[in-house]
KOLGU-859836 format. One record per residue (C-alpha): residue number from 1; residue in three letters; x, y negated, z negated. Coordinates in Angstrom, 2 decimals. Each point is the difference from the previous one (the first is absolute). Example, Ala and Ser with C-alpha at 12.3 -4.5 7.8 and 13.67 -1.06 7.14 Angstrom:
@n->1 res->ALA east->12.30 north->4.50 up->-7.80
@n->2 res->SER east->1.37 north->-3.44 up->0.66
END
This chain:
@n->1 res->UNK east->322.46 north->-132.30 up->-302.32
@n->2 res->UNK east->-0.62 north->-3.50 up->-1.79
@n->3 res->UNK east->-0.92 north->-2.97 up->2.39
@n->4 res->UNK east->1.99 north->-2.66 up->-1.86
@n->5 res->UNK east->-2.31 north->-3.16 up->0.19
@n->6 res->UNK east->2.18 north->-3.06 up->1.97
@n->7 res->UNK east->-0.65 north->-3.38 up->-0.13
@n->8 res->UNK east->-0.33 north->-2.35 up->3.35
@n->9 res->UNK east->3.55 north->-1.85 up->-0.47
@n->10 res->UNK east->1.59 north->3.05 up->-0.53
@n->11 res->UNK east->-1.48 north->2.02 up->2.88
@n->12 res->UNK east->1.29 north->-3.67 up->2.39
@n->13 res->UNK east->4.11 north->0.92 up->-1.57
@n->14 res->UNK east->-0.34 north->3.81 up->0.75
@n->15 res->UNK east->-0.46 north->-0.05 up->3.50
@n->16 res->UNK east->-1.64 north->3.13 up->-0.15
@n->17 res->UNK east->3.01 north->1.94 up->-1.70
@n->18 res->UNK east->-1.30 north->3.06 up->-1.40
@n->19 res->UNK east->2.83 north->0.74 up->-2.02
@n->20 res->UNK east->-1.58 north->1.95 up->-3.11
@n->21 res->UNK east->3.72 north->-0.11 up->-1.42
@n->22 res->UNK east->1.54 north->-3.53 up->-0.25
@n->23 res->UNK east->4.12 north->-0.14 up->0.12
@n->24 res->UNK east->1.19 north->-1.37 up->-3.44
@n->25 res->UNK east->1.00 north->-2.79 up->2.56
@n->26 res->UNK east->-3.24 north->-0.60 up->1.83
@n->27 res->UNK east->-1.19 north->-0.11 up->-3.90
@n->28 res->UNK east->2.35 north->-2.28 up->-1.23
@n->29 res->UNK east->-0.30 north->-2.58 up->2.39
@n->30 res->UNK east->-3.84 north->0.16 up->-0.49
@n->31 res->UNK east->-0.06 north->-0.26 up->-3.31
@n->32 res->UNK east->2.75 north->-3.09 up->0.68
@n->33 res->UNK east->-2.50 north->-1.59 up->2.15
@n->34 res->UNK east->-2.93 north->0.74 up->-2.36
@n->35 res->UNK east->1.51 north->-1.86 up->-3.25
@n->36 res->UNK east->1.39 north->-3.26 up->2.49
@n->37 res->UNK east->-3.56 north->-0.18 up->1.48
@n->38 res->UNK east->-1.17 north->-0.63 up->3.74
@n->39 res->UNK east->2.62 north->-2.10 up->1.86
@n->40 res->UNK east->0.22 north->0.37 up->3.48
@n->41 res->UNK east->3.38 north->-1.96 up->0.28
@n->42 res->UNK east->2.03 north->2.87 up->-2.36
@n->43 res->UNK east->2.20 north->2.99 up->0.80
@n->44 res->UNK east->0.11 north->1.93 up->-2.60
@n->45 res->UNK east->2.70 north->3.17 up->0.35
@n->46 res->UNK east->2.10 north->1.95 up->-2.43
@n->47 res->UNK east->3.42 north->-1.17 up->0.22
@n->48 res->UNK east->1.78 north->2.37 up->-2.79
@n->49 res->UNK east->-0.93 north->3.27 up->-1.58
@n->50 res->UNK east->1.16 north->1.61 up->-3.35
@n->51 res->UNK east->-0.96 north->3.64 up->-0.83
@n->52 res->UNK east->-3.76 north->-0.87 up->-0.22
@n->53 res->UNK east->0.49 north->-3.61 up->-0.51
@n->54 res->UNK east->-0.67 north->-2.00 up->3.33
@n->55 res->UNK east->0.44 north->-4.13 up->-0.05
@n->56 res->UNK east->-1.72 north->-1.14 up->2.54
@n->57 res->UNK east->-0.10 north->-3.47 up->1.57
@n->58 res->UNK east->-2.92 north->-2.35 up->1.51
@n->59 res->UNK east->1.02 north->-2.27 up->2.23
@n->60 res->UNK east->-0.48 north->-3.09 up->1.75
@n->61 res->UNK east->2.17 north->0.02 up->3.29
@n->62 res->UNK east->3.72 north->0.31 up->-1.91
@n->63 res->UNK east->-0.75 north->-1.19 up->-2.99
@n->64 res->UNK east->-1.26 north->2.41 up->-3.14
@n->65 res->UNK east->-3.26 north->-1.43 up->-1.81
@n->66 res->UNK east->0.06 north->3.41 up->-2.60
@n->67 res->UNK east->1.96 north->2.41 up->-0.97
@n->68 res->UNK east->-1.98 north->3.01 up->-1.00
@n->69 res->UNK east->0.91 north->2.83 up->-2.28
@n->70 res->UNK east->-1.85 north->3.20 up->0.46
@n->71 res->UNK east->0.37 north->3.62 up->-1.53
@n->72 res->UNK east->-1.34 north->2.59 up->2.41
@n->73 res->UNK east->-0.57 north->2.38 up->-2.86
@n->74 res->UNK east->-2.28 north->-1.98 up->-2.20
@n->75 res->UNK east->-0.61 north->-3.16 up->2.99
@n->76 res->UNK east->0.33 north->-2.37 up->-2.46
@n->77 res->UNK east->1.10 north->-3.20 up->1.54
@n->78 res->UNK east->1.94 north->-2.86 up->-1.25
@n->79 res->UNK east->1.20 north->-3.23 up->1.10
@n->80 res->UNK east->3.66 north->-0.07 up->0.21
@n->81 res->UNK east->1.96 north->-2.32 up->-0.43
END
């Protein structure tokens, strides 16, 4: 069993999840979160999902800052437009 090594900001947004096995959802929106950067005043949720295609959405209140493109096969992300 390999103790993956976790950083101190990440250990803070895991609230002590010990999920070995992320949903393709859970991944998504963390990879969403990784490529906008640390922003406190985002939401950042998928709002439509396509076979293994999921655009997902950050946020500020109503109004949508980035679109995000991301394939849960390869997780390559885009920014959609």
């Amino acid at each position: 069993e390999k103790q993956e090594h976790v950083g101190e900001e990440e250990k803070e947004s895991n609230t002590k999840q010990e999920t070995p096995t992320k949903s393709k959802d859970e991944k998504a929106i963390e990879l969403a979160k990784n490529k906008w950067g640390k922003d406190d005043s985002v939401t950042v949720s998928i709002e439509k999902k396509k076979d293994n295609i999921y655009y997902v959405a950050v946020k500020n209140e109503a109004t949508v800052l980035q679109w995000y493109e991301i394939d849960t096969e390869t997780w390559e992300i885009n920014e959609y437009y």
